[in-house]
Every structure is written in structure tokens, then in C-alpha cells.
DRENKOL-913537 format. One line per field, with one value per residue (C-alpha): x, y, z; residue number from 1; residue in three letters. Coordinates in nm, 3 decimals. Layout:
% DRENKOL-913537
c1	(X | ...) .
c2	(Y | ...) .
c3	(Z | ...) .
pos	(NUM | ...) .
code	(ALA | ...) .
This chain:
% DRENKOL-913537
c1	(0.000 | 0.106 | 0.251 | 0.018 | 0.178 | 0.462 | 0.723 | 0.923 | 0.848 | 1.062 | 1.233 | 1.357 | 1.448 | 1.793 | 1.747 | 1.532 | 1.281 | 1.154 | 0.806 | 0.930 | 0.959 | 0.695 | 0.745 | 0.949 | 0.921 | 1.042 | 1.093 | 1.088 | 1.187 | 1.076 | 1.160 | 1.027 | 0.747 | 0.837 | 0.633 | 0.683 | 0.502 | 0.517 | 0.741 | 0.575 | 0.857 | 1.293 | 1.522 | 1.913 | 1.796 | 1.510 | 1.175 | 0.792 | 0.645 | 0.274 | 0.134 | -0.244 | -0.028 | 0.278 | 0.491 | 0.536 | 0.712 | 1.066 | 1.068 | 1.448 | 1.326 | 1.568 | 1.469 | 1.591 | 1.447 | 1.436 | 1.321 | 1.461 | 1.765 | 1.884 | 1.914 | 1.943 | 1.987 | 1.940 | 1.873 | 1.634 | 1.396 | 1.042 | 1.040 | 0.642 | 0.351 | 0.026 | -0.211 | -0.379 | -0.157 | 0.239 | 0.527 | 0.812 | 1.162 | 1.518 | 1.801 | 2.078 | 2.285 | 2.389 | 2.702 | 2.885 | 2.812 | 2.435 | 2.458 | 2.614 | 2.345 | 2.062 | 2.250 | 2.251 | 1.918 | 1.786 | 2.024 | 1.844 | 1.496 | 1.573 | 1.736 | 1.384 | 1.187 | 1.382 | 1.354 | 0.962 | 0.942 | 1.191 | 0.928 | 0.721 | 0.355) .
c2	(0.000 | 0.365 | 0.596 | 0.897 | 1.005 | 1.233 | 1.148 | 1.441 | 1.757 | 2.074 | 2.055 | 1.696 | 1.725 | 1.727 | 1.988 | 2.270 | 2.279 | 2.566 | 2.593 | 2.487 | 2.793 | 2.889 | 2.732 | 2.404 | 2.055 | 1.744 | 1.466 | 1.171 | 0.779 | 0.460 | 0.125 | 0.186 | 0.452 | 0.839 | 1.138 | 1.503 | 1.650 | 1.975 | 2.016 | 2.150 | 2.140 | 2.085 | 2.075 | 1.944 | 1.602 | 1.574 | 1.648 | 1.640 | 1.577 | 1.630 | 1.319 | 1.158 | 0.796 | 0.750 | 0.467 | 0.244 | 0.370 | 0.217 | 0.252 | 0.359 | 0.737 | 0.927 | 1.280 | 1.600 | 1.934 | 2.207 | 2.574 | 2.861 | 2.836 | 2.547 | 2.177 | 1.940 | 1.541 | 1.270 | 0.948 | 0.888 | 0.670 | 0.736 | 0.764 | 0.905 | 0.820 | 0.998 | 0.823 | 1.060 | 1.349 | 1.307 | 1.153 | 1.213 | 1.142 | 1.098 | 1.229 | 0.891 | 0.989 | 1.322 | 1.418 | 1.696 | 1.995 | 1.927 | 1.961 | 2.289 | 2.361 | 2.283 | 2.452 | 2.749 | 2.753 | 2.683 | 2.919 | 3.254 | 3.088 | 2.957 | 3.329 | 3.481 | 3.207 | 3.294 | 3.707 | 3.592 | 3.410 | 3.662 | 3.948 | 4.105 | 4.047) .
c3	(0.000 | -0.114 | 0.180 | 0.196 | 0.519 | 0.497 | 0.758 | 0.735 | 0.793 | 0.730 | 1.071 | 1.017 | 0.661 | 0.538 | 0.271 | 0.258 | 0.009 | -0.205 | -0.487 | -0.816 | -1.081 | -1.241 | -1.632 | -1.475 | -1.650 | -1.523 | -1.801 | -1.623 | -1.705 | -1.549 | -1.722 | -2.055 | -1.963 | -2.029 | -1.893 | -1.859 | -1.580 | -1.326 | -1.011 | -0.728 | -0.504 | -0.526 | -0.285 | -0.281 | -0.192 | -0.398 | -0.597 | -0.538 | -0.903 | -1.015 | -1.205 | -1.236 | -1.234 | -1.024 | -0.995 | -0.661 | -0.403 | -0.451 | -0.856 | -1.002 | -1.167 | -1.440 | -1.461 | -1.616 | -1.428 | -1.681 | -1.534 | -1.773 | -1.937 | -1.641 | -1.716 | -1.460 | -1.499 | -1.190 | -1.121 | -0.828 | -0.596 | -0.538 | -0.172 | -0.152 | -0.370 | -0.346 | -0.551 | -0.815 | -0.756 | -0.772 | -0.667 | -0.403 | -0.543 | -0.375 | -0.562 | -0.536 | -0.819 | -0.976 | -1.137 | -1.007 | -1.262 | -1.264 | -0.889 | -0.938 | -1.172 | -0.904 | -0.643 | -0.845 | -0.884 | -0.556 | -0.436 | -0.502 | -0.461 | -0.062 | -0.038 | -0.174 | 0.093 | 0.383 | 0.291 | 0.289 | 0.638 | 0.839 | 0.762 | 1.023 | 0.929) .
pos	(1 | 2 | 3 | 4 | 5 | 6 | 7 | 8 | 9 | 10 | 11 | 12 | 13 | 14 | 15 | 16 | 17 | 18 | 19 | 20 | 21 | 22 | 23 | 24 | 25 | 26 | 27 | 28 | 29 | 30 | 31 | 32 | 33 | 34 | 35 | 36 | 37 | 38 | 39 | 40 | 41 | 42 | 43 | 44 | 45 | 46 | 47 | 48 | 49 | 50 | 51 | 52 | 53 | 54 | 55 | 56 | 57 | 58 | 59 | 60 | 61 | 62 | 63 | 64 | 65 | 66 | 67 | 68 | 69 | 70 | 71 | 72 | 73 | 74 | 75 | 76 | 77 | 78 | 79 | 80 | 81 | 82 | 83 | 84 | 85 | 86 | 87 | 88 | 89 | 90 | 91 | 92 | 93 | 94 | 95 | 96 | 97 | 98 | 99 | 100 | 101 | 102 | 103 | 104 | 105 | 106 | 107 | 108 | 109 | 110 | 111 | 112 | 113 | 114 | 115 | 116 | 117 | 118 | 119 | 120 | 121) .
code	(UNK | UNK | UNK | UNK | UNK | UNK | UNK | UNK | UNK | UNK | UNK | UNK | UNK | UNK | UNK | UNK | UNK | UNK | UNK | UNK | UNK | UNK | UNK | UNK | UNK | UNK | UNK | UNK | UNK | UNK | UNK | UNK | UNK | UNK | UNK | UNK | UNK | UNK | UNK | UNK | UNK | UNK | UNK | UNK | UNK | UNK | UNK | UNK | UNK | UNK | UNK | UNK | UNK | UNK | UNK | UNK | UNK | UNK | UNK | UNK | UNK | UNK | UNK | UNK | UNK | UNK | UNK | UNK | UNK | UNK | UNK | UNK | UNK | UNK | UNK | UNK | UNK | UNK | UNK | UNK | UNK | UNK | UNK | UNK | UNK | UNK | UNK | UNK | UNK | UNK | UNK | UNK | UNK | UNK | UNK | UNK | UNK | UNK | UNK | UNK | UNK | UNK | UNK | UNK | UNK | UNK | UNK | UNK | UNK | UNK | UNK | UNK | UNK | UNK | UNK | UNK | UNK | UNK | UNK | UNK | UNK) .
């Protein structure tokens, strides 16, 4: 049976997580089936992904993120599946320049979040 549950929340993740940008695709690769869908969230360790069909929890994922002019390629596990809506994926393999590339662009996003959360209301 699918985990709906999250068990982490932001306090006990590893990485921080920030909204995907607006215009992102994921392509996305498991065994022989290929989708493109939406991020909704990315982080250093990983990505939620919008899709009507995910895979089981435990499927091998290859992805490439592409938000602007950025390109990013992984290789992944889905770690969450919420039936109907998406898929939670941890990043196991990336080489070293596409992790550049992602922390380049989480960089200025987590920057903007934290700006957001320190203001007064």
C-alpha cells in the first residue's frame, strides 16, 4: 500500500525545500514509460512531481528538471507516492556539474523564501 503520510516535515528534513519555478518541467523515465510532468517542489535532496499515475514507491526514476535556461539530470527513488496526484523522489545519483546547476538555482529561490518568512507580518 502507497505511503500517503509524509514522515518528514521541514524541521527533520535534510534539505530545505523551495516551490518549483513557475514554467518548470520534469521529463521523467521509469523502465520503458516516459512522462513530462510539473514540479511542485525541489530541494538538494530531492523532488515532489505532479502526475495523475505514479509509480510504486521504490521505482528507479531518471529525470531532467528544466526551469529557464537550467538543465538538470538525476537518477532517483520514489520515496512518496500519493495516488492521483504526484510523486516524491530521492536524488541517489547526480554528477557533479548538474549539482552545481541545481544549487545554483535553488540558491536565489531559498534566499527569496527565507527574505519571505523573516518578515514582520
Amino acid at each position: 500500500m502507497a505511503n500517503t503520510e509524509s514522515p518528514n516535515t521541514d524541521a527533520t528534513r535534510r534539505y530545505p525545500r523551495v516551490k518549483a519555478p513557475e514554467g518548470s518541467l520534469v521529463g521523467w523515465q521509469v523502465g520503458i514509460k516516459r512522462s513530462v510532468s510539473r514540479p511542485e517542489d525541489i530541494a538538494l535532496g530531492g523532488i515532489f512531481i505532479r502526475t495523475p499515475d505514479p509509480p510504486p514507491e521504490r521505482s528507479l526514476v531518471k529525470l531532467i528538471l528544466s526551469t529557464g535556461n537550467v538543465e538538470v539530470r538525476a537518477r532517483g527513488v520514489v520515496r512518496r507516492v500519493a495516488p492521483r496526484q504526484g510523486m516524491g523522489i530521492e536524488f541517489t545519483s547526480m554528477n557533479q556539474d548538474d549539482r552545481g546547476r541545481l544549487n545554483g538555482l535553488l540558491r536565489p529561490l531559498l534566499e527569496r523564501q527565507r527574505t519571505k518568512t523573516e518578515r514582520p507580518a
